[in-house]
C-alpha positions as CSV (number, residue, x, y, z in Angstrom):
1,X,10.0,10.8,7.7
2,X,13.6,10.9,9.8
3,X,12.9,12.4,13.2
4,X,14.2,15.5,12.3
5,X,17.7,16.7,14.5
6,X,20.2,13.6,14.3
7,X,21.8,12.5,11.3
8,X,21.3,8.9,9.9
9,X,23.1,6.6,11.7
10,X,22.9,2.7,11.2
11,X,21.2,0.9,13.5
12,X,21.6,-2.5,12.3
13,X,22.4,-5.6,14.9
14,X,26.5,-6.2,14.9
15,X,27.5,-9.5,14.0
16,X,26.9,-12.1,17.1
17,X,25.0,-9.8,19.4
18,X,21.7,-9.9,20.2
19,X,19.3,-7.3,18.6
20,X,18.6,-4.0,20.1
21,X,15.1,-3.8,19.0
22,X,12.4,-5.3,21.4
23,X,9.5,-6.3,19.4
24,X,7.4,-3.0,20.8
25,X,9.0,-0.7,18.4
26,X,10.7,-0.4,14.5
27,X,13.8,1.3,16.5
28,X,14.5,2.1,19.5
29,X,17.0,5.1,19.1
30,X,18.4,7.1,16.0
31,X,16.7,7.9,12.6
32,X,14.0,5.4,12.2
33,X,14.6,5.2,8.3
34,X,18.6,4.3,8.0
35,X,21.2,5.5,5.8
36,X,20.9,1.7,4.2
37,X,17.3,1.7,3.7
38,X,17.9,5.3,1.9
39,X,20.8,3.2,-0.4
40,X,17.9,0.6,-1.2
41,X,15.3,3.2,-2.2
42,X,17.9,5.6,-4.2
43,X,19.4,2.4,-6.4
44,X,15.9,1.3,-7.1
45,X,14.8,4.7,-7.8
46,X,17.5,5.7,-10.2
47,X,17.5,1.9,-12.4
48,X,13.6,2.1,-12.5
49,X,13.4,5.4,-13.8
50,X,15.7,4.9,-16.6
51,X,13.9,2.2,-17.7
52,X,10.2,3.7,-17.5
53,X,12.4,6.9,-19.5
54,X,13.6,4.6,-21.8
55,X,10.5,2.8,-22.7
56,X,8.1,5.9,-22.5
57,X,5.0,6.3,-24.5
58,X,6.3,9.2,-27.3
59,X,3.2,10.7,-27.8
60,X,-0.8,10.7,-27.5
61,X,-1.6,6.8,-26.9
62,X,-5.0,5.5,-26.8
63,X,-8.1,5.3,-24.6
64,X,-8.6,8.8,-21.9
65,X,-4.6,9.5,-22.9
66,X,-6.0,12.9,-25.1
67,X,-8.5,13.9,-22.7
68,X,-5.9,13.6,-19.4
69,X,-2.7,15.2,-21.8
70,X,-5.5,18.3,-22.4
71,X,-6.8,18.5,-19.0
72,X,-3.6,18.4,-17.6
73,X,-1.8,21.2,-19.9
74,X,-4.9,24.0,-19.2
75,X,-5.2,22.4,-15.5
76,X,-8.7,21.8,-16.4
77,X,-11.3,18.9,-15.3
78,X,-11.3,15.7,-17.1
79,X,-13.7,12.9,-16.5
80,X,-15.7,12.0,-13.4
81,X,-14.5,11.4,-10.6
82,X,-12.4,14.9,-12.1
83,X,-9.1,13.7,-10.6
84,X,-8.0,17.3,-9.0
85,X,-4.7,15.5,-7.5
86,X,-3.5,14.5,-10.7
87,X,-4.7,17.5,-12.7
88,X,-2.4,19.6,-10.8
89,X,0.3,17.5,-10.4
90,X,0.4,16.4,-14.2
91,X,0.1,20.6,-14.9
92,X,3.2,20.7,-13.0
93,X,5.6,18.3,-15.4
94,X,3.2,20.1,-18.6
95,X,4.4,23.7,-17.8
96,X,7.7,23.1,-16.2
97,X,9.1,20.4,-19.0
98,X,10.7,22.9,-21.6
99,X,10.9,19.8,-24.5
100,X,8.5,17.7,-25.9
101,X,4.8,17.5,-26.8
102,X,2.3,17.5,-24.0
103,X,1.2,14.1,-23.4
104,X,5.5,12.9,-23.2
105,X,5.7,15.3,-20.2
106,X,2.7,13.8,-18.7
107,X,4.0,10.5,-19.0
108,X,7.0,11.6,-17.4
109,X,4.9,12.5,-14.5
110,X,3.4,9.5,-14.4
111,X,7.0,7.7,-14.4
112,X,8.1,10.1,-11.8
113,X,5.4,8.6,-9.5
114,X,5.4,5.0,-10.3
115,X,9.2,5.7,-9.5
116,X,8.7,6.9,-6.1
117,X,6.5,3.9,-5.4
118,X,8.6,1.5,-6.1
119,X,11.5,3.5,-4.3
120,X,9.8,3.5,-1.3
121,X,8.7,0.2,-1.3
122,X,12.4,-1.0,-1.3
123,X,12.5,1.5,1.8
124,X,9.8,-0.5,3.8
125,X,11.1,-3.7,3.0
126,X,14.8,-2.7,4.1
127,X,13.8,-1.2,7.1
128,X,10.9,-4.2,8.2
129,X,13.1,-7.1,7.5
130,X,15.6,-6.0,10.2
131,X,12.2,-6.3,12.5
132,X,10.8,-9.3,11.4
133,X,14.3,-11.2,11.4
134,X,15.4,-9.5,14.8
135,X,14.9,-13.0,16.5
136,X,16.0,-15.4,13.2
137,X,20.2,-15.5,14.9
138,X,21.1,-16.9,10.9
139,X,20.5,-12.8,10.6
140,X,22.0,-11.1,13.5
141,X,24.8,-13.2,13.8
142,X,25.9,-12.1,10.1
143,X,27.9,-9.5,9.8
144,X,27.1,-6.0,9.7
145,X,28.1,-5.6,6.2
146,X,26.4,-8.6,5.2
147,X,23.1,-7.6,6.4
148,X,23.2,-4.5,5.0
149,X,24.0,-5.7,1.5
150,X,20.5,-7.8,1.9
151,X,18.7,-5.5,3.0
152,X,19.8,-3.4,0.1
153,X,19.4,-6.3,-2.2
154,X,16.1,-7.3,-1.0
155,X,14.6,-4.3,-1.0
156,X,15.7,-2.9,-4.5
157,X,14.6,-6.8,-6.2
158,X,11.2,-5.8,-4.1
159,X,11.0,-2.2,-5.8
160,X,11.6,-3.8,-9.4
161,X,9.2,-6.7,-9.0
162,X,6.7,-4.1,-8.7
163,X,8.2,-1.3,-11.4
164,X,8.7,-4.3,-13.7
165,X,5.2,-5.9,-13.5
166,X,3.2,-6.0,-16.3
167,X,-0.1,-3.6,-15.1
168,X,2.5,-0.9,-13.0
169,X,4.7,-0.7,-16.0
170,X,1.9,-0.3,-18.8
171,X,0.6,2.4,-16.4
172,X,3.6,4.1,-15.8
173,X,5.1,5.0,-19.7
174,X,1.8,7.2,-20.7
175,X,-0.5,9.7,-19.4
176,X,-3.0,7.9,-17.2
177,X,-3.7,8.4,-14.0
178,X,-2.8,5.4,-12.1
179,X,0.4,6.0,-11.5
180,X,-0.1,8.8,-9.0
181,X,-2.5,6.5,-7.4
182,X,0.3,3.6,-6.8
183,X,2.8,6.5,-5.2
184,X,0.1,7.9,-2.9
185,X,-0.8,4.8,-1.9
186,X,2.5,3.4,-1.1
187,X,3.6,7.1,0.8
188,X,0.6,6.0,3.1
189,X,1.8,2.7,3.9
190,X,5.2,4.4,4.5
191,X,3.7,6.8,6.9
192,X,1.9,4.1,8.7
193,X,5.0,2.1,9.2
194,X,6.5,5.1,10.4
195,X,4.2,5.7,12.7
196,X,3.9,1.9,14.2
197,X,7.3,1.9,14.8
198,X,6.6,5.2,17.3
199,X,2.9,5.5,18.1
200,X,2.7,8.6,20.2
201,X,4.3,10.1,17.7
202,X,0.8,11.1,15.8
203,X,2.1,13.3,13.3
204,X,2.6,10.3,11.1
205,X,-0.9,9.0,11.3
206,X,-2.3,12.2,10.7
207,X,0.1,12.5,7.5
208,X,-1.1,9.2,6.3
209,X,-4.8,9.8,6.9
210,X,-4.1,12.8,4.8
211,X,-2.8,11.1,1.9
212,X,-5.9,8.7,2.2
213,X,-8.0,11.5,1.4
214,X,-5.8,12.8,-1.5
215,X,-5.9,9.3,-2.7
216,X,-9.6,9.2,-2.8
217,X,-9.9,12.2,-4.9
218,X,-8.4,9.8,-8.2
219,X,-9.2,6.4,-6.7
220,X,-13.0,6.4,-5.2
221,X,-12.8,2.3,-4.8
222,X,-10.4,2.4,-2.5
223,X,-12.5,3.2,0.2
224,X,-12.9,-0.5,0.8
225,X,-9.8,-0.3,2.7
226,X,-11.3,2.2,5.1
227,X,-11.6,-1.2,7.7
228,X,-8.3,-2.2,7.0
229,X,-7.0,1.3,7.9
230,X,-8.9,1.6,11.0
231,X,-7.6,-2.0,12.5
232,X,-4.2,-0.9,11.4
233,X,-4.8,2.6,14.4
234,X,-6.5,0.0,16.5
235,X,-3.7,-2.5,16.5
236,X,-1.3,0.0,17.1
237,X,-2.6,2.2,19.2
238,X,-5.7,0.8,21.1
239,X,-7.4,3.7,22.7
240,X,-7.4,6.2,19.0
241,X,-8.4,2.7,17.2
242,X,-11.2,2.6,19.7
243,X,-13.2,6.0,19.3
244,X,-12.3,6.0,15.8
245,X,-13.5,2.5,14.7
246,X,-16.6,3.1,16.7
247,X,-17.6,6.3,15.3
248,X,-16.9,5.3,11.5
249,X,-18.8,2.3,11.9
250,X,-21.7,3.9,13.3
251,X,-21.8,6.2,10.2
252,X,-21.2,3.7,7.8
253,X,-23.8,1.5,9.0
254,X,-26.3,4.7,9.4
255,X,-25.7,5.8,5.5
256,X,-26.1,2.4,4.6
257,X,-29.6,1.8,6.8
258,X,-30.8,5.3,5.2
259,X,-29.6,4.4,1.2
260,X,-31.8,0.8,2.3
261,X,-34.6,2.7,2.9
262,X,-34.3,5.1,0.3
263,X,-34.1,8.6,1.7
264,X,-30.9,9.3,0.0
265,X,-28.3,8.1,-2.3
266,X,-25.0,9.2,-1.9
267,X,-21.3,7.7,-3.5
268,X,-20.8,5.4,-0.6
269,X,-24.3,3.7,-0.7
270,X,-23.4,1.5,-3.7
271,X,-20.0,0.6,-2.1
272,X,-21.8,-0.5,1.0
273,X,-24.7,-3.2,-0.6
274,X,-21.4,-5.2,-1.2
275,X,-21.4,-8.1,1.7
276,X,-17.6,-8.3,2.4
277,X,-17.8,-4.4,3.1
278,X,-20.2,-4.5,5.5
279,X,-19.0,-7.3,7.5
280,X,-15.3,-6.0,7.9
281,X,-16.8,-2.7,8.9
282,X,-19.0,-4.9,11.6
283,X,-15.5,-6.6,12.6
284,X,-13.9,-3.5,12.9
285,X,-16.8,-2.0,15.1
286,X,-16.8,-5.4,17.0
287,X,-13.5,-5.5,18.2
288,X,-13.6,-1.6,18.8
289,X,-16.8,-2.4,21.8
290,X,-14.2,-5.6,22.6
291,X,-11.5,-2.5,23.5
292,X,-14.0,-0.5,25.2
293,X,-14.3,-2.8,27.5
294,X,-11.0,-3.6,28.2
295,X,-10.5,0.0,28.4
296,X,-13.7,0.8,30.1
297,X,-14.0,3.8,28.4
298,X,-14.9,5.6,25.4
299,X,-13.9,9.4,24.0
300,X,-10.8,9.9,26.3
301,X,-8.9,10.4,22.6
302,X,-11.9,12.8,20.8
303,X,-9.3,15.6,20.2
304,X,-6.8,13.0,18.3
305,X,-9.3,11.3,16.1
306,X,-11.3,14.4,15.2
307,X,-7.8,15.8,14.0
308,X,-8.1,12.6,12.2
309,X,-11.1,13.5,10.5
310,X,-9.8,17.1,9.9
311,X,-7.2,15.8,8.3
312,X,-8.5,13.3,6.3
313,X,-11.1,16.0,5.1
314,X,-8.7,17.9,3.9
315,X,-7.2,15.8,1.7
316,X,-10.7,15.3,0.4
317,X,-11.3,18.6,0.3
318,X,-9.2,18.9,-3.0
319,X,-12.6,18.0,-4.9
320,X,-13.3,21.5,-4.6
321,X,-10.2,22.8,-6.9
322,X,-13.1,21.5,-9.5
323,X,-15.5,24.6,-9.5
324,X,-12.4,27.0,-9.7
325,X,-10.8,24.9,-12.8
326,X,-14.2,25.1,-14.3
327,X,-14.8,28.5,-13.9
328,X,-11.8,29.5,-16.0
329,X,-14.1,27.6,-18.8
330,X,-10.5,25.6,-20.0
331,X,-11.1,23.2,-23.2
332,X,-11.3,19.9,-21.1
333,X,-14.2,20.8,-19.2
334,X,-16.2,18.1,-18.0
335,X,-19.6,18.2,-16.3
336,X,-19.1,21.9,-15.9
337,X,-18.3,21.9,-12.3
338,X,-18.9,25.6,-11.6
339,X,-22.5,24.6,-10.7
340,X,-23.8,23.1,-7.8
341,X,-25.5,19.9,-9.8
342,X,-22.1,19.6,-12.2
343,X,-20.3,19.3,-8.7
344,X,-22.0,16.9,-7.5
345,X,-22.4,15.2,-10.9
346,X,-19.1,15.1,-11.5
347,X,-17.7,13.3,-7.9
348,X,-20.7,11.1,-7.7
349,X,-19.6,9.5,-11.3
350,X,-23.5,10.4,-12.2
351,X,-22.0,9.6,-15.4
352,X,-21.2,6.3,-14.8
353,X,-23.4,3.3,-14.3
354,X,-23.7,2.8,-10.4
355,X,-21.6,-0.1,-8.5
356,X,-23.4,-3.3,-8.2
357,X,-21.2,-6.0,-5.8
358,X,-21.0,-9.3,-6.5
359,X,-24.0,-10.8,-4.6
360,X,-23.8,-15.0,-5.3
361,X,-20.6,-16.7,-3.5
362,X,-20.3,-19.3,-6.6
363,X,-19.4,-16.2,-8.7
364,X,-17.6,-13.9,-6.4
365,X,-15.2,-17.3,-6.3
366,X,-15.2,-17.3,-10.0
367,X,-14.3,-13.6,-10.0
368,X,-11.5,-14.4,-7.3
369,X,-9.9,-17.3,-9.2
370,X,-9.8,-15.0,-12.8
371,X,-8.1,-12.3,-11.2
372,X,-5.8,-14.5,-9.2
373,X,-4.7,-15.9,-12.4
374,X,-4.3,-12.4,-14.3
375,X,-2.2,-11.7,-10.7
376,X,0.1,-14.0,-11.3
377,X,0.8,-13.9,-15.4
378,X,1.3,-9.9,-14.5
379,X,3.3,-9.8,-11.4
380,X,5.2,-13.4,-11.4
381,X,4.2,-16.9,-10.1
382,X,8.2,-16.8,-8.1
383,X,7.2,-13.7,-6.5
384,X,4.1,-15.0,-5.4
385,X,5.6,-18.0,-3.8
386,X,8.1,-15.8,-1.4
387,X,5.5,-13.9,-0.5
388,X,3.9,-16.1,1.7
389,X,7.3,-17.0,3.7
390,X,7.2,-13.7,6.4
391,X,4.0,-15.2,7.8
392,X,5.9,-18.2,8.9
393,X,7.2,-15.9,11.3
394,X,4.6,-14.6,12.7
395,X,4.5,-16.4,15.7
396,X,7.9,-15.6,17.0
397,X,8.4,-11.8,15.4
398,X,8.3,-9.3,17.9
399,X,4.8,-7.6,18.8
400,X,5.3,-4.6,16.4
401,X,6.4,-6.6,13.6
402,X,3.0,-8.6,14.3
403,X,0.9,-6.0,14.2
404,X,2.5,-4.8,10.9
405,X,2.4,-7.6,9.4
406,X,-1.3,-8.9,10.3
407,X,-1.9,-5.0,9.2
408,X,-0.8,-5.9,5.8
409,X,-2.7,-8.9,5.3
410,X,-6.0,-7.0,6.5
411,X,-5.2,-4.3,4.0
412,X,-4.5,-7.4,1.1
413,X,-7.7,-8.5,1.8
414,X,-9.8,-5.5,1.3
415,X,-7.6,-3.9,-1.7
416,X,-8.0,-7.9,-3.5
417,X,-10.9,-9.5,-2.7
418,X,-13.2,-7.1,-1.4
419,X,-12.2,-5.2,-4.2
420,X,-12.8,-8.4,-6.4
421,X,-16.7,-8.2,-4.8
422,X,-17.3,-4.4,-5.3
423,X,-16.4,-4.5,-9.1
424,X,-18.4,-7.0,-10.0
425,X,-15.8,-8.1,-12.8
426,X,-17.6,-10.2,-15.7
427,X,-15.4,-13.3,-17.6
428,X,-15.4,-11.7,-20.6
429,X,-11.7,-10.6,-22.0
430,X,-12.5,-6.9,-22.6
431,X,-13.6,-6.8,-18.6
432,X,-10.2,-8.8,-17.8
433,X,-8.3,-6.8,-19.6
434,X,-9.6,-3.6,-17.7
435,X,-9.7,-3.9,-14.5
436,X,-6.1,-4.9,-13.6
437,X,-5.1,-0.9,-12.9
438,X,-8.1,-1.2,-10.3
439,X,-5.6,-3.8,-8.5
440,X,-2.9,-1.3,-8.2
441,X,-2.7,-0.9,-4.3
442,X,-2.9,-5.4,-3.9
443,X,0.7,-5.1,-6.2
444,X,2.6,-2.7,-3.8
445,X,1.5,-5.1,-0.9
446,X,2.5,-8.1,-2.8
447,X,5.7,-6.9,-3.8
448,X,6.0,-5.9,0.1
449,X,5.4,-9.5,1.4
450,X,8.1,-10.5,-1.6
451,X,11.0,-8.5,-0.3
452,X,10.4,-9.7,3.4
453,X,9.9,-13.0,1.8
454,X,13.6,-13.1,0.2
455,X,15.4,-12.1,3.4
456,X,13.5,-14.6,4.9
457,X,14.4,-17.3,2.6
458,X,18.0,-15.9,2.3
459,X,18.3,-16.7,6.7
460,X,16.6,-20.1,5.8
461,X,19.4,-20.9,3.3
462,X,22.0,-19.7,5.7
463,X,21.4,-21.5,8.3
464,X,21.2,-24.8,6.5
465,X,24.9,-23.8,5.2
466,X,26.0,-22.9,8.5
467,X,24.9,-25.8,10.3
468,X,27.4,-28.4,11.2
469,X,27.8,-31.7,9.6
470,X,26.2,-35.2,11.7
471,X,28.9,-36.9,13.3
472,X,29.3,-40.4,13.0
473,X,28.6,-42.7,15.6
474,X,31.2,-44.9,16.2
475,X,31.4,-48.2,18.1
476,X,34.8,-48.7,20.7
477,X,36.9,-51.7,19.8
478,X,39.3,-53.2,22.5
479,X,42.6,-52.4,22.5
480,X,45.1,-54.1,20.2
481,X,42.2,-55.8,18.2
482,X,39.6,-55.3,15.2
483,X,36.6,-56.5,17.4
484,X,34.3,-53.9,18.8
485,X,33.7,-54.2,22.4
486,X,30.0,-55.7,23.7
């Protein structure tokens, strides 16, 4: 994710001079990703890993932990949606570990990627703060050591709020699939960033639509951040956001008018009776016509967003390592694959009862509030409270910061509550105490918005300190007495 030929050089303001960034890019010369946002990822890499190591599941635990650990040593096809992704990744640690039963050396896949996350969510938030706070002089007029050593410090206390919560680390010390889900999906927000900071440099955005499509293959639900996504390109880079917002839309909407009518059923129709999911597809759509106008015109970028869709196709197209694994008939062999209706069976959960979204408000609320309260015993009331600080700033950040930032919130939004909606959660504990793993992707964004949050609050203290004390007023007496003048 450098830009290739130079070598990292730091980047960061000097002490009492104005920023060189300009609020319409991450960095304006130089590597974008700097030798002390690399520092921040490495340290929280290295401690998180010896503690996922140290705490790791020794053997076989309970619930699919068999069935994955089995799949993954005879690269075979566990349960629907078949998880090809994670199958061959997972067969990787299996075969190459030399020590150890099977299901420790999936585990230790699974702590490998959990580790990654969290490293490269210390990464985003060293390199974003240095954006956000490029106009905040209690940070640029620090030195350059100094801002380096929070940007280090915020970013690593980022990376282990989210190594350390409650759901990632449960997830990340056995062999379960979730894991790999958390790394893809931070490695997408990584790309995005990279590729706000430098939009016609396109290779990014086709890296991270590539990733999406990987990440659907073990994670189906998170399609709901498909609108997110798309005002994320449209923020960024108007004319791409434009063709592509318009032509997803019109497909969503024209699979969802079909499924209505009942000519077909296919994975996304249950995904789209959920309210919230329509809607921010129709705001999406609305404000692409809103930049066709501007623009006056439509298509001009066809050849960049159907690479987008070639792209993004091909990470899909991993679903079809499933008939191959199944034709080498392997002991974990689910749904038998090799045939056309197993195929299907298998990605369209056909085992599985359908999705039914949350259709009453009073409930959806109810839903809301219980998983809000599960968010904060598992991820940390403190964290939750500097998490909201970076949008104080939102006025005065630069435009690119902005557009990240407002990018992050629309993502939030469908990856929480929209999510909330499309899983229908009941109030009973065995439901509560299942569908935190589905909440993955909200934690990496959370623990984002915490790392920005510190640096903020670290400027906020600062300049209180720094700021001179009042100076007393004090009334002139005449000379040679005690009596103040009139």
């Amino acid at each position: 994710m450098s830009d290739g030929a130079d070598q990292p050089q730091e980047q960061t303001t000097p002490a009492g001079q104005p920023s060189h960034d300009t609020g319409d890019a991450l960095v304006v010369t130089g590597p974008f990703f700097q030798r002390t946002d690399w520092l921040s990822f490495g340290l929280t890499a290295v401690v998180v890993l010896v503690v996922y190591l140290r705490t790791l599941a020794p053997e076989v635990t309970l619930r699919y932990s068999g069935v994955l650990s089995t799949s993954a040593k005879y690269a075979g096809v566990p349960q629907p949606p078949g998880y090809p992704v994670w199958t061959v990744y997972s067969w990787l640690f299996a075969t190459l570990l030399p020590f150890s039963n099977i299901a420790w050396r999936v585990a230790v896949g699974s702590a490998v990627a959990a580790t990654l996350a969290c490293g490269l969510v210390a990464l985003m938030v060293s390199r974003a703060g240095t954006v956000l706070l490029e106009t905040t002089p209690a940070f640029t007029s620090r030195k350059l050591a100094e801002q380096q050593m929070i940007r280090v410090v915020c970013g690593f206390v980022a990376g282990m709020a989210l190594g350390l919560s409650r759901t990632i680390w449960h997830e990340a010390v056995m062999a379960e699939t979730w894991a790999l889900t958390v790394f893809l999906f931070a490695l997408m927000l990584c790309l995005l960033m990279r590729w706000t900071g430098r939009p016609e440099r396109r290779r990014f955005l086709y890296g991270a639509l590539f990733v999406f499509g990987l990440l659907l293959t073990g994670n189906q639900e998170l399609f709901v951040m498909t609108p997110a996504l798309l005002l994320v390109v449209l923020l960024s880079d108007q004319k791409l956001g434009r063709d592509l917002s318009v032509v997803i839309s019109l497909l969503v909407f024209a699979d969802w008018a079909v499924s209505v009518i009942g000519l077909y059923y296919w994975l996304g129709s249950d995904m789209l009776r959920s309210v919230g999911l329509l809607l921010a597809f129709l705001l999406v759509g609305g404000a692409a016509v809103v930049a066709i106008v501007r623009t006056r015109r439509f298509g001009s970028e066809w050849r960049s967003a159907s690479l987008c869709g070639v792209l993004f196709l091909l990470g899909l197209g991993f679903y079809l390592y499933l008939p191959f694994a199944s034709m080498t008939n392997p002991p974990m062999n689910w749904g038998y694959a090799r045939t056309e209706e197993g195929f299907f069976h298998l990605i369209t959960r056909g085992q599985y009862e359908r999705w039914h979204p949350t259709d009453e408000l009073g409930r959806l609320i109810g839903q809301l509030w219980i998983v809000a309260i599960d968010t904060g015993k598992g991820f940390g009331w403190p964290y939750l409270v500097f998490a909201a600080l970076p949008f104080g700033l939102l006025r005065r950040t630069g435009g690119c910061a902005r557009k990240w930032l407002l990018g992050l919130t629309a993502t939030f939004v469908c990856v929480g509550p929209l999510m909330v909606g499309l899983l229908n959660p009941s109030e009973d504990r065995a439901s509560v105490d299942l569908i935190p793993p589905f909440f993955s992707a909200m934690y990496v964004i959370l623990a984002l918005l915490t790392g920005l949050g510190l640096m903020v609050a670290g400027c906020m203290v600062a300049k209180i300190q720094t700021q001179p004390p009042p100076t007393r007023c004090r009334t002139p007496e005449r000379a040679g007495t005690g009596v103040p003048r009139r």
